[in-house]
N, C-alpha and C positions, 0 to 999 in steps of 0.2 A: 789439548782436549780433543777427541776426537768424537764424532756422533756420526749415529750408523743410522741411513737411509735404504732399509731393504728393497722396495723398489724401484732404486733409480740406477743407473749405471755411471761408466767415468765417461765426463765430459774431457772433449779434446779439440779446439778449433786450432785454425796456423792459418797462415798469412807468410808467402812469400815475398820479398823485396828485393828489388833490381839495383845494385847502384851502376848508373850511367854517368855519362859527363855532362849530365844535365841536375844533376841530385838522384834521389832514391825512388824509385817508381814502382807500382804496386804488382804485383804478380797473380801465381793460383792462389787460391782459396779453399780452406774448409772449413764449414759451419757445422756446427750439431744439427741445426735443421733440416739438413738435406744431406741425402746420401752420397750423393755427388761431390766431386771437385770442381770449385767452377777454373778454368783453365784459361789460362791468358798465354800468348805467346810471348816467349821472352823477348828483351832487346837483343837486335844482333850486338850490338856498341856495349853491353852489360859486362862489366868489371867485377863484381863481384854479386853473388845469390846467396840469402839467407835464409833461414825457414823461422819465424818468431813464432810459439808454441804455448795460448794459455789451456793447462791441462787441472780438472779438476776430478780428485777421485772420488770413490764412493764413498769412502770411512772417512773422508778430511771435510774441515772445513777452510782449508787452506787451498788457493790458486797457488798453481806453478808454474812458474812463467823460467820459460831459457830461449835463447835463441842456437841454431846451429847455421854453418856453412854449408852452402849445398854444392858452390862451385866457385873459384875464381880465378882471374887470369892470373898468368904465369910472369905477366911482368910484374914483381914486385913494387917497383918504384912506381910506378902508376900506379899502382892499389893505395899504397900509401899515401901517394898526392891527393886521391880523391876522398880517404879514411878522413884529410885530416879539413880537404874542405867542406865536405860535408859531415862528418861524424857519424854512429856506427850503426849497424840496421837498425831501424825504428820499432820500440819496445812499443807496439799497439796490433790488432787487429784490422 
């Protein structure tokens, strides 16, 4: 079922995640509230960068939530050691 909101638009915040060999650590930001990103510098020591994405449109009442990769290293066997001690980007905001 879908219900139509003529005057709002599609919400879209993200939240990037660092995994280091410390755990998962928090990154940029975008909020709907601000037009901005708020911008954090990466780890130099970041193994792998995700971008987590709740996106909600105008015709739904359903959140859509996905994560994508934005970068990671080239050592495979390290990605995987750290995948599997700590587990995989953090589905939150």
């Amino acid at each position: 079922m879908n219900i139509y909101f003529s005057d709002s638009s599609d919400i879209n915040e993200w939240t990037e995640w660092h995994l280091t060999s410390r755990g998962w650590e928090q990154g940029n930001q975008k909020r709907e509230d601000s037009p901005f990103v708020n911008k954090l510098k990466a780890p130099i020591d970041r193994i792998l960068t995700c971008r987590y994405h709740e996106t909600l449109s105008t015709n739904s009442v359903w959140m859509q939530k996905h994560t994508n990769e934005v970068w990671k290293i080239s050592d495979k066997k390290v990605l995987t050691q750290m995948l599997e001690k700590f587990g995989s980007c953090p589905q939150y905001l």
